[in-house]
N, C-alpha and C positions, 0 to 999 in steps of 0.2 A: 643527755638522755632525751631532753622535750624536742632538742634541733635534728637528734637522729629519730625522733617521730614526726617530725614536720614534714621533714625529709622523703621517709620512705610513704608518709600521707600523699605528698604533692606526686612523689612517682609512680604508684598507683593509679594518680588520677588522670594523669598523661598516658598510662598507657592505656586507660580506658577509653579515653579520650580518642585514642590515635586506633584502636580496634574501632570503636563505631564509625569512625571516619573510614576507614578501609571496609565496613561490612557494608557500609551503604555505597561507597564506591563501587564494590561489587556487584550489589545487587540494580544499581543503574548498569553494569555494565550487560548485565542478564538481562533487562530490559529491553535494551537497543539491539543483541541479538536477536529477542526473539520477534521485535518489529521487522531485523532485514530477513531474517526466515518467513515470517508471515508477506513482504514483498516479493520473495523469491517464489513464491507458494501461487502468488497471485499470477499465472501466467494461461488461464482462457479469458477468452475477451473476442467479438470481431470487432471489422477492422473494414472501413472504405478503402479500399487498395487499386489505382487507376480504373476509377469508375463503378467496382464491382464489392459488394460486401461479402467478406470473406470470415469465417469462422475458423478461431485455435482452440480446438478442445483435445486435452490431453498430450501436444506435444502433436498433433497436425493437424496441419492448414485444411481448409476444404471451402469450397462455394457455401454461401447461405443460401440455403434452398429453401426456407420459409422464416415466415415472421419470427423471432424468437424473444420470449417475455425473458425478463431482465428480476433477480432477485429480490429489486426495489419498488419492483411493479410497472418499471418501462417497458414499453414492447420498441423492438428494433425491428424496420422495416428490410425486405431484401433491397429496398432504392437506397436504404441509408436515412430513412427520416424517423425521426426517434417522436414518440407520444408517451410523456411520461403520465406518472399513475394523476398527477392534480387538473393534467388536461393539454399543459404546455406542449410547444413541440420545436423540433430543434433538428437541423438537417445536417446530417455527418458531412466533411469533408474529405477529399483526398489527405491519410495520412491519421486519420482522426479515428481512436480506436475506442471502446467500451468493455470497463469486464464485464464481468457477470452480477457483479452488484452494484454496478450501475454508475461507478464512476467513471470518468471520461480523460483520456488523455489526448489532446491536439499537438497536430503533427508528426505522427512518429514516423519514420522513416520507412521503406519497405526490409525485410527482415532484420530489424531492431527492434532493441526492449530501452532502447535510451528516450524516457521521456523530455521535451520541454515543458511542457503546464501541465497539470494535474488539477480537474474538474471537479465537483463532487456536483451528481445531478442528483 
């Protein structure tokens, strides 16, 4: 009687065990979703593109026609030279994009979203 409560004590405690194990498994896995949806989300930004700064707001492209302030307090010039909000400044390149809040991707190819470095300014 005491081994057949030991028993059904220990498996009890394994399957509790093995539930919180799978519910935090999940709830990481909800996590990482909703980081690539928030990167999927992430798609205005301009963009130095052979010589000319170019703006993607909403799914198209256009000229930058004026300076445009940056949600972190940077302003982006239409040459491509960035003054961020502490005073710094920092000259975009060919290829060299920024979103909207102000992080910076170097290099990106002309109609690509495949980053190689990701900046935070």
């Amino acid at each position: 009687m005491k081994k057949m409560k030991k028993l059904t004590t220990l498996f009890l405690a394994a399957v509790l065990f093995t539930t919180a194990a799978i519910a935090q498994d999940t709830s990481m896995a909800g996590h990482k979703m909703n980081k690539m949806n928030h990167m999927k989300m992430k798609k205005d930004y301009v963009m130095m593109e052979d010589g000319k700064m170019m703006v993607m707001k909403g799914g198209k492209t256009m000229a930058m026609g004026q300076d445009m302030t940056l949600t972190n307090g940077a302003t982006v010039m239409t040459d491509g030279s960035v003054k961020m909000k502490d005073g710094k400044s920092k000259q975009l390149k060919n290829g060299d994009c920024m979103y909207m809040d102000g992080k910076m991707m170097m290099g990106m190819k002309k109609g690509s979203m495949h980053k190689k470095k990701t900046m935070p300014m």
